[in-house]
C-alpha positions in Angstrom: 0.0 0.0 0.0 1.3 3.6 -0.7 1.9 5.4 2.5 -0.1 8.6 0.8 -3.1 6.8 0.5 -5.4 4.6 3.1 -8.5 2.3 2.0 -12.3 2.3 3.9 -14.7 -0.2 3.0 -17.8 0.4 1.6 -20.6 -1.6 1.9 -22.2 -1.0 -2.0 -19.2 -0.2 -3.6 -16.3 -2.6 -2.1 -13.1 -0.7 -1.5 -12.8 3.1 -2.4 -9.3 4.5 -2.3 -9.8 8.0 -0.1 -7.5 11.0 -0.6 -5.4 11.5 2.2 -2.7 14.2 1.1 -4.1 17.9 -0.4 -7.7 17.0 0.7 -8.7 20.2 2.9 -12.1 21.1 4.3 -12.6 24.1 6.5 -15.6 24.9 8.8 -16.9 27.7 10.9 -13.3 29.4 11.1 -12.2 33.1 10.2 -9.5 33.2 7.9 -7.4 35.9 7.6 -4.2 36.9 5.3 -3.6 33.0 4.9 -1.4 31.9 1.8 -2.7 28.3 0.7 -0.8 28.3 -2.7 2.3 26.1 -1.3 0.2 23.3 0.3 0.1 21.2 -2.3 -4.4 21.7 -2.3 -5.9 19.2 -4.5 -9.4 18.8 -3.3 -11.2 22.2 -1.1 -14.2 23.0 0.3 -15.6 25.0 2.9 -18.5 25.6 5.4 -19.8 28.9 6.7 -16.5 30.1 6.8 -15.0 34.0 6.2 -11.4 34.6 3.8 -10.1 37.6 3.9 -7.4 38.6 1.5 -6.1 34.9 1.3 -4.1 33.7 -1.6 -4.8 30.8 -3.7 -2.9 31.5 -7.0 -1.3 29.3 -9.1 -3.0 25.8 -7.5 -3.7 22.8 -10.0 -7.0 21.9 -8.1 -8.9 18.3 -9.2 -12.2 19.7 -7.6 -13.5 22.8 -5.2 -16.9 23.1 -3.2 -17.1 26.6 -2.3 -19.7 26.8 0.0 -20.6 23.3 0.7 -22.6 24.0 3.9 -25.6 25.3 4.9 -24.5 28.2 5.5 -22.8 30.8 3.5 -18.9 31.2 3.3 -17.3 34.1 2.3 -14.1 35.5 0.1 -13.5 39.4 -0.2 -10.5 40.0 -1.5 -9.1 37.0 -2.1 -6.4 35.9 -5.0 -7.3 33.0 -7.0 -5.1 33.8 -10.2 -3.5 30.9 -12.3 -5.5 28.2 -10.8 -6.8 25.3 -12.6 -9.9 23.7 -11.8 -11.9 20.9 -13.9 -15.2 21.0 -11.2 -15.9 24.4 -9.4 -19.1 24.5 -8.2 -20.2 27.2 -6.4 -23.0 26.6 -3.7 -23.4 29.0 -0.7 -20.7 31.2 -1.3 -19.8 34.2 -1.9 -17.1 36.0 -3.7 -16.8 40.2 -2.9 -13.5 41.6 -5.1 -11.4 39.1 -5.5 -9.4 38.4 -8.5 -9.3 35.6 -10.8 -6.7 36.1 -13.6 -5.5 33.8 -16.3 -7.7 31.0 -15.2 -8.8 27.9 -16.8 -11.9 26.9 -15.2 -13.7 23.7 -16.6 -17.4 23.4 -15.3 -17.7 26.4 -13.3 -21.3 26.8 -11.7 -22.5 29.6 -9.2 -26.1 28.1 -8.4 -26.6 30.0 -4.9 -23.5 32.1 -4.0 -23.0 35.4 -5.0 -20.5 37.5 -7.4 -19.9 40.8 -6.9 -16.9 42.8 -8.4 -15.0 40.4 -9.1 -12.2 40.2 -12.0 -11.9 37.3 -14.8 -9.6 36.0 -17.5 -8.1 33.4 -18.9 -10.1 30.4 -20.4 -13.4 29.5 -18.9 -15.5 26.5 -20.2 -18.9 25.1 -19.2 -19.7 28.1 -17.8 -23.4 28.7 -15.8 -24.0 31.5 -14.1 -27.4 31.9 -12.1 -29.7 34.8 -10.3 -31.1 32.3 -8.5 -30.8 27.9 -7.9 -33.7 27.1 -10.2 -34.6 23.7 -10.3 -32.3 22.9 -7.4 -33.9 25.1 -5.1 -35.1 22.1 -3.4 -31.5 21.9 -2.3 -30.3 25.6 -1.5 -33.9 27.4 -0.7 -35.7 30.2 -2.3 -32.7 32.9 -3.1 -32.0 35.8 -5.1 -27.8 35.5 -6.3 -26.0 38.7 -6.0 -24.2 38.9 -9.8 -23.1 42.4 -10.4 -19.8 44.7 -11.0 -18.0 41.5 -12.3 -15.6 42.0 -15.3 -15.2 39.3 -17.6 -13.5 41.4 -20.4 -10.7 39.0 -20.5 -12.0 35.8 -20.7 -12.2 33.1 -23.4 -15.7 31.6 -22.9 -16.9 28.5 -24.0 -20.5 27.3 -23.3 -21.8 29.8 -21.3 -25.1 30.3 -19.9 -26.7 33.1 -17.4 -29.8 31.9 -16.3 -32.4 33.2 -14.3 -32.3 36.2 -14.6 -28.5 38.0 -14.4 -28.4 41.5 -15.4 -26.0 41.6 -18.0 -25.9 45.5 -17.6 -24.3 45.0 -14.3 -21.4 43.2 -15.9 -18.3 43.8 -18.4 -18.1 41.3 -20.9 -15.2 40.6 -23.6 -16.1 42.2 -27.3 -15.4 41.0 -30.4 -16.8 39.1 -33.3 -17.6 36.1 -31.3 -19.3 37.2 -28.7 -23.1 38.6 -28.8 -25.8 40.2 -26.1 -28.9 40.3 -27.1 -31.3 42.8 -25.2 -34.9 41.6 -24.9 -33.8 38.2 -26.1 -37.4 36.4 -25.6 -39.2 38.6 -28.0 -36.0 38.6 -30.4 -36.2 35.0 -30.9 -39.8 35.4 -31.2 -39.4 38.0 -33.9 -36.4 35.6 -35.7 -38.8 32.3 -35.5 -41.7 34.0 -37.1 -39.6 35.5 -40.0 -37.3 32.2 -40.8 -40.4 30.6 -42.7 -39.7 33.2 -45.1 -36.3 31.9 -46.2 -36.4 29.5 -49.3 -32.9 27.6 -48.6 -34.4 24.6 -46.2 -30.8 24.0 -44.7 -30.8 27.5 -43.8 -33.8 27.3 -42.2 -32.9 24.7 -40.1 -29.6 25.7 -38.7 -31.1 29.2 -37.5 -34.1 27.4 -35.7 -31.7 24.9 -34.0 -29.3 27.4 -33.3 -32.4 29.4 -31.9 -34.2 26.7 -29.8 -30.6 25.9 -28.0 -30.9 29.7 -26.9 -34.5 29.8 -25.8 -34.3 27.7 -22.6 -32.7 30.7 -20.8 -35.3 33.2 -21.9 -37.9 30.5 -21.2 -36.8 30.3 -17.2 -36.5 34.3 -17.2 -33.1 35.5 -18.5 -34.4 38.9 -20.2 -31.3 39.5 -22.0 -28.6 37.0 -23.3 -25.0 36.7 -23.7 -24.1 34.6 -26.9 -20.6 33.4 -27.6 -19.4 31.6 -30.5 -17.8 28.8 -28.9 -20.4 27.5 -27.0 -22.5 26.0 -30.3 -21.8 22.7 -31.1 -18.5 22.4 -33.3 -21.3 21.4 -36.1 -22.9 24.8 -35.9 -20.2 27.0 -35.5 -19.2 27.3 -39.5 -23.0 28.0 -39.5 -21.9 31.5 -37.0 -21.8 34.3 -39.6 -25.1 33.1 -41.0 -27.2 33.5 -37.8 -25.3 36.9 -36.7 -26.3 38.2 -39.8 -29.8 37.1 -39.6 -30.1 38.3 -35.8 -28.9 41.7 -36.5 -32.2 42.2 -38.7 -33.8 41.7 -35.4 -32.1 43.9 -32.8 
């Protein structure tokens, strides 16, 4: 047996190997100043527990659950720059000006915590960002998300989605050709269905109302305006790209 690693049995599942070495949980504690990015952190999480101005740069994490209790911890000012992540879910947490620069963040979900002016960049894929839990309220309770003041400018999305309800006019966002926000998205997509039965190429037709109906859950669950990028269509689709930004700009 490695010395790093110790076995518990389990009645359904046989023997699970445990992580012993980078596993940290904290609890109820106040955290001040503390600089975490020399521990050799693989798995965190925390409950109901404050960070102030701790540093977290530069960690290769396998998985984080901010917030994991029932009640809320908290980060203000906290440095999570260069850190690597491929499962960051964000439950009762929340995050008040801390920095996260030259990130790559794979699955990153805020279903109950709050943002608030925070900094992004770097490469951030499977994105979901929510105003409230949604369906999984039955889990976190009835709760409005603070998202607001947050600057995304220099991120490289892929496969984002604000749900809910975010106001986008609280946020910065990256600009470019391959990103898009659409005001009053419901009514635009409305306004796009309705006129697509007037286009005579049927190959056409189907790639906008596809590309449509992929965008009309989150309008559908009460995001009034909707931030579109590129990369988050299916690789299928995305030669398709210039064809619906075209046709949506008849529509906004």
């Amino acid at each position: 047996m490695n010395n790093n690693e110790y076995y518990a049995r389990v009645r359904s599942k046989g023997f699970v190997k445990l992580p012993k070495d980078g596993h940290l949980v904290v609890k109820s504690t106040n955290i001040r100043d503390h600089d975490y990015t020399n521990e050799g952190l693989k798995y965190f999480s925390s409950d109901n527990s404050k960070f102030l101005n701790c540093k977290f740069n530069g960690i290769n994490f396998d998985e984080i659950g901010f917030g994991v209790g029932k009640k809320v911890s908290e980060y203000t000012q906290c440095n999570f720059d260069n850190i690597q992540v491929k499962n960051l879910n964000i439950g009762r947490a929340r995050f008040i000006n801390c920095s996260f620069l030259d990130v790559k963040l794979k699955e990153f979900k805020l279903i109950a915590g709050d943002l608030i002016g925070c900094r992004f960049s770097g490469q951030m894929e499977n994105v979901q960002i929510n105003a409230k839990p949604g369906k999984l309220a039955y889990i976190y309770g009835e709760r409005l998300n603070i998202v607001r003041q947050n600057d995304f400018t220099g991120v490289e999305f892929s496969d984002v989605e604000f749900r809910y309800g975010v106001d986008l006019a609280m946020q910065q966002f990256p600009q470019g050709p391959d990103y898009l926000i659409i005001p009053d998205a419901g009514n635009v997509f409305l306004a796009m269905e309705r006129g697509i039965e007037s286009i005579e190429d049927a190959e056409s037709r189907h790639t906008l109302l596809t590309i449509i109906a992929s965008m009309r859950r989150a309008t559908d669950e009460g995001q009034k305006d909707y931030f579109f990028s590129k990369h988050g269509l299916p690789k299928s689709l995305q030669s398709d790209y210039e064809l619906f930004h075209r046709y949506l700009l008849r529509h906004i």
